[in-house]
TORFI-92979 format. One record per residue (C-alpha): y negated, z, x negated. Coordinates in nm, 3 decimals, always signed. Example, Ala and Ser with C-alpha at 12.3 -4.5 7.8 and 13.67 -1.06 7.14 Angstrom:
<pts>
pt y: +0.450, z: +0.780, x: -1.230
pt y: +0.106, z: +0.714, x: -1.367
</pts>
This chain:
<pts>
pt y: -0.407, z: +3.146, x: +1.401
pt y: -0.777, z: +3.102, x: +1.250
pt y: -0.597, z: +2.891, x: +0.997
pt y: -0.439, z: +2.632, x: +1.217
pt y: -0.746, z: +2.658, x: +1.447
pt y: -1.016, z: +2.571, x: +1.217
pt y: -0.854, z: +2.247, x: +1.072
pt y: -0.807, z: +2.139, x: +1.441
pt y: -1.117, z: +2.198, x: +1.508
pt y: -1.253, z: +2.026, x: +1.251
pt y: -1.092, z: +1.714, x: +1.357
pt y: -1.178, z: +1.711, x: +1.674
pt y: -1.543, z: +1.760, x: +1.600
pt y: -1.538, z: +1.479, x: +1.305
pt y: -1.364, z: +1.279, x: +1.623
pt y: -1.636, z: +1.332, x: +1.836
pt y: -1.901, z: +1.229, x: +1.593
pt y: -1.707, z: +0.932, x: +1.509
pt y: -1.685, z: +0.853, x: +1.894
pt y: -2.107, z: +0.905, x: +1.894
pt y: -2.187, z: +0.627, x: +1.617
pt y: -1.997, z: +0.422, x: +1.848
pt y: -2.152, z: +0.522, x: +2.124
pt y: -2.512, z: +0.458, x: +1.895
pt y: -2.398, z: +0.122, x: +1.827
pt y: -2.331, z: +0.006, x: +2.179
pt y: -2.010, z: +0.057, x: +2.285
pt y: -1.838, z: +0.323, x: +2.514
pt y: -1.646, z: +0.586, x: +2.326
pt y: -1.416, z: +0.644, x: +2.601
pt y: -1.302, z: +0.294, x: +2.588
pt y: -1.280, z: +0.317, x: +2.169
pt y: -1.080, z: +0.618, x: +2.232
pt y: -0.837, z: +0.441, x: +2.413
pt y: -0.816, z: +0.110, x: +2.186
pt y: -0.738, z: +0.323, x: +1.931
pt y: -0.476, z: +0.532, x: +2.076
pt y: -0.343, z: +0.204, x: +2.213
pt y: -0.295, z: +0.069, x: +1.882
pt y: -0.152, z: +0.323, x: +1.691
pt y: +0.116, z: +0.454, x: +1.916
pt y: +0.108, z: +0.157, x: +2.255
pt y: +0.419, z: +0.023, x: +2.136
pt y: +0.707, z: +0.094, x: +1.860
pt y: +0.575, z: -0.131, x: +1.648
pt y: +0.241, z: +0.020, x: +1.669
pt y: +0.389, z: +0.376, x: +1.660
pt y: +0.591, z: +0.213, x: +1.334
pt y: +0.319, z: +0.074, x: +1.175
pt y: +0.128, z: +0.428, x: +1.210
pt y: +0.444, z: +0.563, x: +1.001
pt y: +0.398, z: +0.296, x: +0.756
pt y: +0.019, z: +0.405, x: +0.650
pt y: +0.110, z: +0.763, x: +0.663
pt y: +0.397, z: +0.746, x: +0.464
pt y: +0.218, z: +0.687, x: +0.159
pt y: -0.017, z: +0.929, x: +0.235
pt y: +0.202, z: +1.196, x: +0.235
pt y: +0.337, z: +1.182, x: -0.097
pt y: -0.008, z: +1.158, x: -0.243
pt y: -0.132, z: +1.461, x: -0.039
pt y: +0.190, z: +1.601, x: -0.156
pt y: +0.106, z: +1.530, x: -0.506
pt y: -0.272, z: +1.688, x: -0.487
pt y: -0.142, z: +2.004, x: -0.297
pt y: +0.094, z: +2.089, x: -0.573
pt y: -0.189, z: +2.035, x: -0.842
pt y: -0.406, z: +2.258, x: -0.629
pt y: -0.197, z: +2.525, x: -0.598
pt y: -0.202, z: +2.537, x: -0.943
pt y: -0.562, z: +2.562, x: -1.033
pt y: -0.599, z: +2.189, x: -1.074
pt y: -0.791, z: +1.855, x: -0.935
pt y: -0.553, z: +1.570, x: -0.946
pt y: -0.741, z: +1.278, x: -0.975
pt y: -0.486, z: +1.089, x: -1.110
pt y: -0.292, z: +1.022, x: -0.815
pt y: -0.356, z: +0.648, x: -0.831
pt y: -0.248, z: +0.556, x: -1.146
pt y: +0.095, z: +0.784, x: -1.110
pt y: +0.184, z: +0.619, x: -0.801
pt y: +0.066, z: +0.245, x: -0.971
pt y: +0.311, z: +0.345, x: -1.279
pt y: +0.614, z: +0.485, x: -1.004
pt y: +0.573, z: +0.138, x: -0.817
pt y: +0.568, z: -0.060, x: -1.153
pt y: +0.884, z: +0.138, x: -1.276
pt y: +1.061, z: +0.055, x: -0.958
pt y: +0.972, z: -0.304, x: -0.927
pt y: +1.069, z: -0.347, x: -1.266
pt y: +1.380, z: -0.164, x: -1.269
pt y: +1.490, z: -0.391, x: -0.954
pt y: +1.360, z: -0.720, x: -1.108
pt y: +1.589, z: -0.696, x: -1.468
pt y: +1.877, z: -0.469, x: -1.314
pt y: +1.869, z: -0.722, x: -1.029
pt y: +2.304, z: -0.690, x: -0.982
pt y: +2.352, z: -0.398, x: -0.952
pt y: +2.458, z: -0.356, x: -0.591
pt y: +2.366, z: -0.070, x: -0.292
pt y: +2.341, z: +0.226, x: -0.274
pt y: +2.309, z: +0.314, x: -0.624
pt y: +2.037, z: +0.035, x: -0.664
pt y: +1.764, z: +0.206, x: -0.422
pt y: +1.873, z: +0.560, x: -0.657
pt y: +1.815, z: +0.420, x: -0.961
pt y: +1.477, z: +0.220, x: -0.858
pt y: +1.327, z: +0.557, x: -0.705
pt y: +1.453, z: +0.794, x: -0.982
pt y: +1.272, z: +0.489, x: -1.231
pt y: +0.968, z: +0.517, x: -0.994
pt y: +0.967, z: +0.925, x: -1.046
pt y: +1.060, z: +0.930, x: -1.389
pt y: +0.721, z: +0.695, x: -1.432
pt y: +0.527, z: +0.938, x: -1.187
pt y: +0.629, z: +1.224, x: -1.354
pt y: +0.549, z: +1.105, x: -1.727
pt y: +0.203, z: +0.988, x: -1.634
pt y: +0.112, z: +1.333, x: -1.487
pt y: +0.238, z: +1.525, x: -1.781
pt y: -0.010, z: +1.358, x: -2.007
pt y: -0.313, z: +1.502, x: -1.839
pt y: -0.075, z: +1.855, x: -1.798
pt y: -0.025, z: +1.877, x: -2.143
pt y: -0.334, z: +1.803, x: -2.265
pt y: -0.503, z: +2.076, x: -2.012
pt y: -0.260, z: +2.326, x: -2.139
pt y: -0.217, z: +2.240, x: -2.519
pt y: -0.605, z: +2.088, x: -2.551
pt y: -0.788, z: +2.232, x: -2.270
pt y: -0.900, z: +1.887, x: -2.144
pt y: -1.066, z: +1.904, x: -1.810
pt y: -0.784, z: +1.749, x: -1.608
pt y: -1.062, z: +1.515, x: -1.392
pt y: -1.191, z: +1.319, x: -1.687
pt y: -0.819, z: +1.263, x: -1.812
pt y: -0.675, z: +1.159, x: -1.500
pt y: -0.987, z: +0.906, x: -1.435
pt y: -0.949, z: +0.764, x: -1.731
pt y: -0.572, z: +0.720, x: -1.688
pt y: -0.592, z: +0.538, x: -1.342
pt y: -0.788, z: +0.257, x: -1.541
pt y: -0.474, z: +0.255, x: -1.780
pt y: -0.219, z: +0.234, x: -1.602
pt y: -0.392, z: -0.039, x: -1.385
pt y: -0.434, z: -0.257, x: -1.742
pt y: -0.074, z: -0.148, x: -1.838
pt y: +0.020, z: -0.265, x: -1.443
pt y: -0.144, z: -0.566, x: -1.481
pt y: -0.021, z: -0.669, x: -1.788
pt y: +0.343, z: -0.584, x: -1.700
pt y: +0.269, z: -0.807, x: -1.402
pt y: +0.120, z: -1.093, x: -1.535
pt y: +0.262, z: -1.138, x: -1.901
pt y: +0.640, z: -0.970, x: -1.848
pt y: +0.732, z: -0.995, x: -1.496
pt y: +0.543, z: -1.233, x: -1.332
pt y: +0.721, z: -1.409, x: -1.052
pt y: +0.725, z: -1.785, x: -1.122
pt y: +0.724, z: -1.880, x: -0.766
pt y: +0.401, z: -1.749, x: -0.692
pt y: +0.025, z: -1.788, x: -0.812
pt y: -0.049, z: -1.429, x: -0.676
pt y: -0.035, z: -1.135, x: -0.926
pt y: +0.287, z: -0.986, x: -0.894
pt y: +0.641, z: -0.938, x: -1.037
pt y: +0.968, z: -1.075, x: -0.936
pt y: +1.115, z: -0.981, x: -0.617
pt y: +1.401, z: -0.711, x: -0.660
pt y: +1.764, z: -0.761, x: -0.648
pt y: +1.893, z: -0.767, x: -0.267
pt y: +2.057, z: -0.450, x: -0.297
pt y: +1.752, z: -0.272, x: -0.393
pt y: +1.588, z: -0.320, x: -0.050
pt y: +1.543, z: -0.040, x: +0.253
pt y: +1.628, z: -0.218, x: +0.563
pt y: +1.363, z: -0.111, x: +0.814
pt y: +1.449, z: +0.071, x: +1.156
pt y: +1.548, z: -0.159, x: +1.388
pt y: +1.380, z: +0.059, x: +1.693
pt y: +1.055, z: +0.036, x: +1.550
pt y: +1.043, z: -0.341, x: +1.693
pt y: +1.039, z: -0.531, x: +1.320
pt y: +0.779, z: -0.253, x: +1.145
pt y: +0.834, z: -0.202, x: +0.768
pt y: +0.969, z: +0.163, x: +0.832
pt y: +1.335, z: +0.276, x: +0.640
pt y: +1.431, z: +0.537, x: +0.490
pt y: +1.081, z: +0.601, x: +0.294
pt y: +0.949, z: +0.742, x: +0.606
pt y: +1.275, z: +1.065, x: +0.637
pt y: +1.269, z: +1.112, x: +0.236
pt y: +0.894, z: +1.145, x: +0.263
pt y: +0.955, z: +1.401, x: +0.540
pt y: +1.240, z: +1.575, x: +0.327
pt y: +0.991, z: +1.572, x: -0.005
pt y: +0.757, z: +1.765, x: +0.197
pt y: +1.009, z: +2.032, x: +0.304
pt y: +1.159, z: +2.076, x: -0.020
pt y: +0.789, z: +2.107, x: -0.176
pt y: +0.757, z: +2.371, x: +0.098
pt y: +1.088, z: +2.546, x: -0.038
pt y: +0.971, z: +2.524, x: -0.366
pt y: +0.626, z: +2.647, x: -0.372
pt y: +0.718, z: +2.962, x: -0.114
pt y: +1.079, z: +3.040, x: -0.180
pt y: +1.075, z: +2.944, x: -0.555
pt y: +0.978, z: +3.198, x: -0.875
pt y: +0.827, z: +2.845, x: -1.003
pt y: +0.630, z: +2.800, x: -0.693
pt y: +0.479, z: +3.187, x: -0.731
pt y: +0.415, z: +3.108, x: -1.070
pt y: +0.249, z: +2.800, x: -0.999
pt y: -0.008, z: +3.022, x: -0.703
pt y: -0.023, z: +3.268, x: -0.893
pt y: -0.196, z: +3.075, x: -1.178
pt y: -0.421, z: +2.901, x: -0.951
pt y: -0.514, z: +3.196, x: -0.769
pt y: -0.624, z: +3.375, x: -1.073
pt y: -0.529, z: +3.245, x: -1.454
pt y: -0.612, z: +3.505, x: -1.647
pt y: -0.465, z: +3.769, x: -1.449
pt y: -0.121, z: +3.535, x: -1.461
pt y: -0.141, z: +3.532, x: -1.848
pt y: -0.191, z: +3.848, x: -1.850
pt y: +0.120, z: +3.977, x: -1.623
pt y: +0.351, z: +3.743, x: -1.876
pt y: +0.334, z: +3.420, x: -1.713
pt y: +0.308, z: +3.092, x: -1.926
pt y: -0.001, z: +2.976, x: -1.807
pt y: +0.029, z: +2.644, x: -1.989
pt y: +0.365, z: +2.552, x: -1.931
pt y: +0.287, z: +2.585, x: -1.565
pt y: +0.082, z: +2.390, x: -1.611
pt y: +0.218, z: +2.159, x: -1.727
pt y: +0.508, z: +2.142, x: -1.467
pt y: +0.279, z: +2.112, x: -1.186
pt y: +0.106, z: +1.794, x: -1.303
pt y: +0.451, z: +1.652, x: -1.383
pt y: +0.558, z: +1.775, x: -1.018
pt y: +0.255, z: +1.615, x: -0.902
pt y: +0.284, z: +1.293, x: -1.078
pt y: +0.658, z: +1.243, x: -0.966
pt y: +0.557, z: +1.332, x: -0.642
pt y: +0.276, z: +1.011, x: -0.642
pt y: +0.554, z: +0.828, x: -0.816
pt y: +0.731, z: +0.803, x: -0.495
pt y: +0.483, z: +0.583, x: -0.342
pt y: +0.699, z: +0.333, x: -0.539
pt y: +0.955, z: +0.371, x: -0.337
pt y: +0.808, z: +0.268, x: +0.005
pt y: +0.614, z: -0.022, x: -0.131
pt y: +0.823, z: -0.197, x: -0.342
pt y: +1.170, z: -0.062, x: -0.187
pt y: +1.077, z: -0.044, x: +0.189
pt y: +0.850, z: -0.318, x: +0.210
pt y: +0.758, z: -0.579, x: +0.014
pt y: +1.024, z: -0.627, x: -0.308
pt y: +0.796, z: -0.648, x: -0.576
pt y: +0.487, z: -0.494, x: -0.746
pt y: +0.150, z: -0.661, x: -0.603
pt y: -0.150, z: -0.588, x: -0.826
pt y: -0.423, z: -0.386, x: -0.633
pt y: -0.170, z: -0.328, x: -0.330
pt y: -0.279, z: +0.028, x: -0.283
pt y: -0.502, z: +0.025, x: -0.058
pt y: -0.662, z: +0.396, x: -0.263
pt y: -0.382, z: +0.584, x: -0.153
pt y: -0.465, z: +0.828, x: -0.465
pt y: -0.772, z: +0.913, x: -0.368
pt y: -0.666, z: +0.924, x: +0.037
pt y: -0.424, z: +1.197, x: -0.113
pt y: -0.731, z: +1.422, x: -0.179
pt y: -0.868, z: +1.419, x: +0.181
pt y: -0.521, z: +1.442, x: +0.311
pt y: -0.432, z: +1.741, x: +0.086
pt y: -0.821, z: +1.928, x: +0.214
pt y: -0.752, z: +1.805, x: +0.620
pt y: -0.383, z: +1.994, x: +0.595
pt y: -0.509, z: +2.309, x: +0.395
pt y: -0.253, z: +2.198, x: +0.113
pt y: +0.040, z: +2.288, x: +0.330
pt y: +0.310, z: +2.094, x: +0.396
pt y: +0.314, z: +2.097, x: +0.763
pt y: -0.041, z: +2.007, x: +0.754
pt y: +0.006, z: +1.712, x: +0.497
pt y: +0.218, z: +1.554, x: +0.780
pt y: -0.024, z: +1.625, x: +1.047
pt y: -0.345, z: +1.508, x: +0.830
pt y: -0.146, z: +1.185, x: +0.711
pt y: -0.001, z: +1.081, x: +1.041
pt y: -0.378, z: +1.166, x: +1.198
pt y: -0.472, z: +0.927, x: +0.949
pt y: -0.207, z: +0.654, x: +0.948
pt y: -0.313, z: +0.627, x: +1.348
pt y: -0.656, z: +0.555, x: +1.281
pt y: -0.571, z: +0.346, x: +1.016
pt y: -0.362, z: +0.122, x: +1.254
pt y: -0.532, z: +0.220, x: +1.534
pt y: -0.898, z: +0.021, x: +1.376
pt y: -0.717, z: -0.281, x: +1.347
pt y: -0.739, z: -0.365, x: +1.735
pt y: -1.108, z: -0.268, x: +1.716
pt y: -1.168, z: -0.656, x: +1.552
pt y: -1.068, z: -0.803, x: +1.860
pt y: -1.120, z: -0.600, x: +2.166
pt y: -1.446, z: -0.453, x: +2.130
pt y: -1.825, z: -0.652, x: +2.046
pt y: -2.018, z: -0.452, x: +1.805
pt y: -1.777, z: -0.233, x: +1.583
pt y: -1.472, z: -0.355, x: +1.337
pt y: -1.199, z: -0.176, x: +1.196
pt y: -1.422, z: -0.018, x: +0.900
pt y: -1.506, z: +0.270, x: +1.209
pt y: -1.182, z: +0.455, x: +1.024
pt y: -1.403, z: +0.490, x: +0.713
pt y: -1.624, z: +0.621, x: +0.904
pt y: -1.355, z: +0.854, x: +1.137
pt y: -1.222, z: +0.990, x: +0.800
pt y: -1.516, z: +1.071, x: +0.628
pt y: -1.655, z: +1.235, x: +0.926
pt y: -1.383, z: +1.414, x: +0.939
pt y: -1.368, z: +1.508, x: +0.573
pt y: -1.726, z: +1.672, x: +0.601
pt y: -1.617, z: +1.851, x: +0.899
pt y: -1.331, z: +2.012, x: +0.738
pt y: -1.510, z: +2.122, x: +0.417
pt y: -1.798, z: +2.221, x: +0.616
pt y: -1.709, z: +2.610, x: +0.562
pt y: -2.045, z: +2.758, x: +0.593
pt y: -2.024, z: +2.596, x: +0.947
pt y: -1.750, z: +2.810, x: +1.068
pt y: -1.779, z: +3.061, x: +0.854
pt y: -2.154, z: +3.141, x: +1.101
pt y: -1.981, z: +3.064, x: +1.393
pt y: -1.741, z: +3.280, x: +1.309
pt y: -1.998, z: +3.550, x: +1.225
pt y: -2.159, z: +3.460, x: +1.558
pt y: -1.883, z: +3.520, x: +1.801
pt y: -1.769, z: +3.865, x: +1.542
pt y: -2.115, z: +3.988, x: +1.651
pt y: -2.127, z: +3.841, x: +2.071
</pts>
């Protein structure tokens, strides 16, 4: 109970801190309240639109819970889910006949397959170098964006257009979005990122890699010492991780726009993190955190119009509020202590 109470907590207090800058800047947080519940769930587009930003989300909080689990800080999120995109869009763009359904299959295994690659460089050079796995994954989210935007600009770049990106993907590539969700980009992304986050579930709790994979991050030493592989686990869980990202690829390219766009992720990577902290690395609470955050995300966008003296930046602001709240554990940990001793 304490540990679905805390995290809830924790938003609702980085909610109402959010709601008093508002109120500090002139406007009534009552009424912001409302805008923003308005626009992220008023209508189906809105409510589809709120899908759309979280979808992403998930996968990369996905991708940084695995890593976590296993005694690692994926930082690397962004470039995985740059190189899964840039696999997909290029797989769609020379394979352009081949036809439905196996075209979407072979794009998103492509966009994987990329993921997974680019997170088993910094895995295997933690476990066979001892790299930190920060500094490598840094530095490999400014590679793959050079390698992205070379791709984009020298090999695939769409001769119908003077913005960066690749050619547009054979028809049969493309995910048809929902037709309830009045016209928003949501397909079938949106279930296999729901599906992803039960099988990661499966995986990590039902799984003897999963228990290997804890039980390394929990305590390494103690997991080399009762005959687990400590590297190799490594290893796997950064690959994991960077297929995971990869996926990203899959609704951008697949389910909405048919091509890779240079700089079209809006920091999805590094949204992963605060996703993966807000949900306590668990699945369930990756969905919560990333739909919590898709509706803000959409949500801010009415703020532009309908109110006088705040934008749509006030998510930023939501999110990191929200951040400090839920990694605020000497907070709770005293108030904790305080109503122990009342």
């Amino acid at each position: 109970m304490k540990r679905l109470l805390q995290p809830l907590l924790s938003v609702l207090l980085g909610l109402a801190l959010g709601l008093g800058v508002t109120a500090l800047a002139g406007e009534n947080p009552w009424t912001v309240l409302k805008i923003l519940a308005s626009g992220a769930f008023g209508t189906g587009y809105d409510f589809g639109m709120t899908l759309f930003y979280a979808t992403p989300l998930v996968f990369t909080g996905l991708s940084v819970a695995v890593a976590f689990h296993a005694g690692l800080f994926n930082i690397g999120a962004e470039g995985q889910l740059t190189m899964g995109a840039l696999a997909a869009a290029a797989t769609g763009a020379i394979l352009f006949r081949v036809a439905s359904p196996w075209a979407p299959l072979l794009a998103g295994v492509a966009a994987v397959l990329a993921g997974t690659l680019w997170g088993a460089i910094p895995g295997w050079l933690r476990a066979r170098r001892g790299s930190h796995e920060v500094i490598n994954t840094i530095m490999l989210n400014f590679i793959a964006a050079g390698l992205a935007n070379y791709v984009t600009l020298y090999l695939l770049k769409n001769p119908e257009s003077q913005n960066p990106e690749t050619r547009a993907v054979g028809d049969g590539y493309l995910l048809a979005p929902f037709s309830w969700l009045g016209g928003a980009p949501v397909g079938w992304a949106t279930p296999l990122a729901l599906v992803t986050a039960a099988g990661v579930g499966v995986l990590l709790w039902r799984t003897s890699l999963g228990f290997e994979i804890r039980a390394v991050g929990q305590n390494e030493a103690a997991a080399r010492a009762a005959g687990i592989a400590t590297g190799r686990v490594q290893l796997l869980a950064f690959a994991l991780a960077g297929g995971l990202a990869g996926l990203v690829g899959v609704a951008e390219v697949l389910g909405n726009v048919g091509r890779f766009r240079v700089g079209f992720s809006p920091e999805y990577g590094f949204l992963g993190i605060a996703v993966a902290l807000l949900g306590r690395n668990r699945p369930g609470g990756i969905l919560a955190a990333a739909l919590l955050f898709g509706a803000l995300h959409k949500g801010a966008t009415s703020l532009d119009m309908e109110t006088e003296h705040v934008t749509r930046e006030l998510s930023l602001v939501f999110q990191a509020l929200i951040i400090l709240s839920v990694s605020a554990d000497g907070l709770w940990s005293w108030l904790h202590r305080r109503r122990s001793s009342c």
